[in-house]
MIKOLKE-29448 format. One line per field, with one value per residue (C-alpha): residue in three letters; z, y, x; residue number from 1; chain. Coordinates in nm, 4 decimals, padded with zeros to 6 digits. Layout:
MIKOLKE-29448
rest: c(ALA_...)
w: c(Z_...)
v: c(Y_...)
u: c(X_...)
nr: c(NUM_...)
kette: c(A_...)
This chain:
MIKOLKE-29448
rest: c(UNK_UNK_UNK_UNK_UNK_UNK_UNK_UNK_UNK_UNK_UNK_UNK_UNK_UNK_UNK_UNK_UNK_UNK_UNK_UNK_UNK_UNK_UNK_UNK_UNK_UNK_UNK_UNK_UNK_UNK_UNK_UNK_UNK_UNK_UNK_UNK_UNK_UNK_UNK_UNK_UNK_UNK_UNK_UNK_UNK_UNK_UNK_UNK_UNK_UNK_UNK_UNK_UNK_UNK_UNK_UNK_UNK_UNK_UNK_UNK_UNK_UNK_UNK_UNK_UNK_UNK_UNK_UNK_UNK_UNK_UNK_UNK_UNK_UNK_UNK_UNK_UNK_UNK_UNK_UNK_UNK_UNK_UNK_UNK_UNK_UNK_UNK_UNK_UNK)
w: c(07.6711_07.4054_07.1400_07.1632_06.8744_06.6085_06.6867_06.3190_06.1711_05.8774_05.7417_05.7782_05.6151_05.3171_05.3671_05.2680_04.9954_04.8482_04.8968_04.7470_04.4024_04.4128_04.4537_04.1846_03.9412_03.9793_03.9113_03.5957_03.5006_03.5696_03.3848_03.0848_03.0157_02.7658_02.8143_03.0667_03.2077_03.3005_03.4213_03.6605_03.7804_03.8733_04.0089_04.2488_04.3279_04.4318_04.6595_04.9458_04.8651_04.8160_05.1247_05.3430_05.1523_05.2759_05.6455_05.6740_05.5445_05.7008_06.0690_06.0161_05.9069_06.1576_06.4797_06.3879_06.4359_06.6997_06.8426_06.5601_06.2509_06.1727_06.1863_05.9341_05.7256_05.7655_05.6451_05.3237_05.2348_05.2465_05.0543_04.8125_04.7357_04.7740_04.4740_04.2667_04.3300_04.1995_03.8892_03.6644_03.6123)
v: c(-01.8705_-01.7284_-01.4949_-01.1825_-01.0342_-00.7694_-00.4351_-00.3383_-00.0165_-00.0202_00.3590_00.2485_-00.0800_00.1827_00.3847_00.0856_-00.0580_00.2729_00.3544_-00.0504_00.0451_00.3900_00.1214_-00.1021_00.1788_00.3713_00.0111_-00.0159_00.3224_00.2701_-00.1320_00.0513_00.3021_00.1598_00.3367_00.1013_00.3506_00.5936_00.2836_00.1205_00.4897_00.5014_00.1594_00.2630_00.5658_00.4234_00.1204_00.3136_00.4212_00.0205_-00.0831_00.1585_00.0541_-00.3012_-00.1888_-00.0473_-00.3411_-00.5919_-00.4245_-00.4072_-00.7632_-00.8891_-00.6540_-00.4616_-00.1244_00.0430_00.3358_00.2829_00.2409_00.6818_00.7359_00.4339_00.5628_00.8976_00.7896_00.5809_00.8896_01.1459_00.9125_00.8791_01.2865_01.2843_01.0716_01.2410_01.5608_01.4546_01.1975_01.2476_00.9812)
u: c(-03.7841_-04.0069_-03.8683_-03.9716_-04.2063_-04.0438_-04.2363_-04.4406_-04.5070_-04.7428_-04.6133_-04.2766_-04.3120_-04.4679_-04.1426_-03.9168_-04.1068_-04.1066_-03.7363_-03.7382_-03.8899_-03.6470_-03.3331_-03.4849_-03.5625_-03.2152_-03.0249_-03.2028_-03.1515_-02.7548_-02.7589_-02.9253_-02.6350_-02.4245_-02.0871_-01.9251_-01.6944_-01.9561_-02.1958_-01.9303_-01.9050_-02.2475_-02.2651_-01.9724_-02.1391_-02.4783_-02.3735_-02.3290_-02.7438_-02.7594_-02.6007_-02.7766_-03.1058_-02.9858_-02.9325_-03.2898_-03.4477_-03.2554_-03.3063_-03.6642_-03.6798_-03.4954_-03.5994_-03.8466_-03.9480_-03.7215_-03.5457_-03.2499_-03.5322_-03.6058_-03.1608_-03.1335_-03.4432_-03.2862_-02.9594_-03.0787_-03.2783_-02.9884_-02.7528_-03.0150_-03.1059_-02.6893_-02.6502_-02.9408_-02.7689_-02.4460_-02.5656_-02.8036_-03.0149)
nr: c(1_2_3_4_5_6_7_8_9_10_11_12_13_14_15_16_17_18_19_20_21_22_23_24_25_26_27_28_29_30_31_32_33_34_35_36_37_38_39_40_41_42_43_44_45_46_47_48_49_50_51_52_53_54_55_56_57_58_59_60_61_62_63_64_65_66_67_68_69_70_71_72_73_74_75_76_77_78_79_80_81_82_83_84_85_86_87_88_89)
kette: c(A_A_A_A_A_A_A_A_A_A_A_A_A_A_A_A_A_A_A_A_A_A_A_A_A_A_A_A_A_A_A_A_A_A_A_A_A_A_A_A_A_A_A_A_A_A_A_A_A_A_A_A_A_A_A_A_A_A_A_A_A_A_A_A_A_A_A_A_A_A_A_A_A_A_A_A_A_A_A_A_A_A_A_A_A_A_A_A_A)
């Protein structure tokens, strides 16, 4: 039986490398702080944004584009404005 193609979506594929470089960028932000008590808060704080980052990426990799692909996008992106809301960074 033939495996089935993964469904691509070239402004969504621009979506998650953006939201990518936003992940990469806020880690180095929180590994540059040098009180360790207010960095491991941060940390803690931002792996929910990192897991859902991982989610996203992983279903698209994986399946493709589908019917599930906006709600993760949507989910990542609320964590993320959550977390800049409540940190400065």
């Amino acid at each position: 039986m033939a495996k089935k193609r993964r469904k691509l979506n070239k402004d969504f594929e621009k979506k998650i490398y953006s939201s990518k470089k936003n992940v990469e960028l806020v880690l180095a932000k929180i590994y540059d702080i040098d009180d360790e008590d207010i960095q491991k808060d941060y940390l803690t704080s931002f792996k929910k944004v990192v897991f859902l980052f991982d989610q996203l990426k992983d279903d698209y990799e994986s399946i493709g584009f589908n019917e599930d692909s906006e709600q993760l996008m949507l989910n990542y992106e609320n964590s993320f404005n959550l977390f800049e809301l409540e940190f400065e960074i």
